[in-house]
C-alpha positions in Angstrom: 82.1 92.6 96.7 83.0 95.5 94.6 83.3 98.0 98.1 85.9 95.2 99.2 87.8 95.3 96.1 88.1 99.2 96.2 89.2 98.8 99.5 92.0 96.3 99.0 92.9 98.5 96.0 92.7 101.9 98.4 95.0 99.8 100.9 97.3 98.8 98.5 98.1 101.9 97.2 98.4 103.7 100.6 101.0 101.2 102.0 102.8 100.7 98.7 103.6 104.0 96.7 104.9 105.6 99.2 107.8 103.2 99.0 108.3 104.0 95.4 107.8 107.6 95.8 110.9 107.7 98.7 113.2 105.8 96.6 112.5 107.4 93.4 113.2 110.9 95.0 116.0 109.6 96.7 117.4 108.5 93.2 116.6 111.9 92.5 118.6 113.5 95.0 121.6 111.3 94.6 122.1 112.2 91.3 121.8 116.1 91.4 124.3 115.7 94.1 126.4 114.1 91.5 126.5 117.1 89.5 124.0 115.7 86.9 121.8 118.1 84.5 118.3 119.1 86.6 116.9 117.8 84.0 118.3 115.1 83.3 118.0 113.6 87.0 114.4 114.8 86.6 114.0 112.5 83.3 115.5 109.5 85.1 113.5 109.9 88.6 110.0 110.2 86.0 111.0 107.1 84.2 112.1 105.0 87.2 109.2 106.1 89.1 106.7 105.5 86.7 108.3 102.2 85.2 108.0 101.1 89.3 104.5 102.2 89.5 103.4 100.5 86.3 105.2 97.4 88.0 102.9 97.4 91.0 100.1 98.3 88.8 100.3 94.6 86.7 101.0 93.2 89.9 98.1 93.8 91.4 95.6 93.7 88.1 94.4 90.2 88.3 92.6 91.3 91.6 91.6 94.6 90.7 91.1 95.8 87.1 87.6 95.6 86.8 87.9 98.6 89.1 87.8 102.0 86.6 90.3 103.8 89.7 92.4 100.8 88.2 92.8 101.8 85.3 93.0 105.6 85.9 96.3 104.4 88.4 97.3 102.5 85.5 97.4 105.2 82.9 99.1 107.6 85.3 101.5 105.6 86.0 102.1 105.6 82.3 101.9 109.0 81.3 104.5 109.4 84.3 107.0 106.8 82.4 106.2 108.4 79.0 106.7 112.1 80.1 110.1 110.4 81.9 111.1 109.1 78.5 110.4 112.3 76.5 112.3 114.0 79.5 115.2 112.3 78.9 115.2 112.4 75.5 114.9 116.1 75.1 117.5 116.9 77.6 120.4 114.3 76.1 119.7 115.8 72.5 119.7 119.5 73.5 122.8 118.6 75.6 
């Protein structure tokens, strides 16, 4: 049961965060085009990307989180959100 709930989990990620990954660097691209700050942009795309993937990662957790690559998905997604967050911060205080 466990192989088949790996395999779901594999599955979903494969066909999912892609998605996220496209749009969030599109996001990305649109607003260095804009003129925005590198870093700036770069603090937005980390927090909408990882607020996204923490979003697909509760979605999916009633079927999934006994699964420890779960949980690892889980906490990347946010460290991603975090280091977004701390990103952003540091770039609108240092102007």
């Amino acid at each position: 049961m466990a192989m088949d709930d790996s395999r779901v989990f594999r599955d979903y990620l494969i066909f999912t965060v892609p998605h996220i990954t496209v749009f969030a660097g599109a996001l990305f691209g649109l607003l260095v085009l804009l003129g925005l700050n590198v870093e700036l942009s770069a603090g937005i795309f980390a927090v909408v990307y990882g607020f996204m993937l923490t979003v697909l990662a509760l979605i999916i957790r009633p079927h999934v989180a006994h699964l420890r690559l779960y949980w690892v998905f889980l906490a990347f997604s946010l460290l991603v959100f975090g280091a977004g967050l701390v990103t952003l911060l540091v770039s609108l205080t240092l102007g």
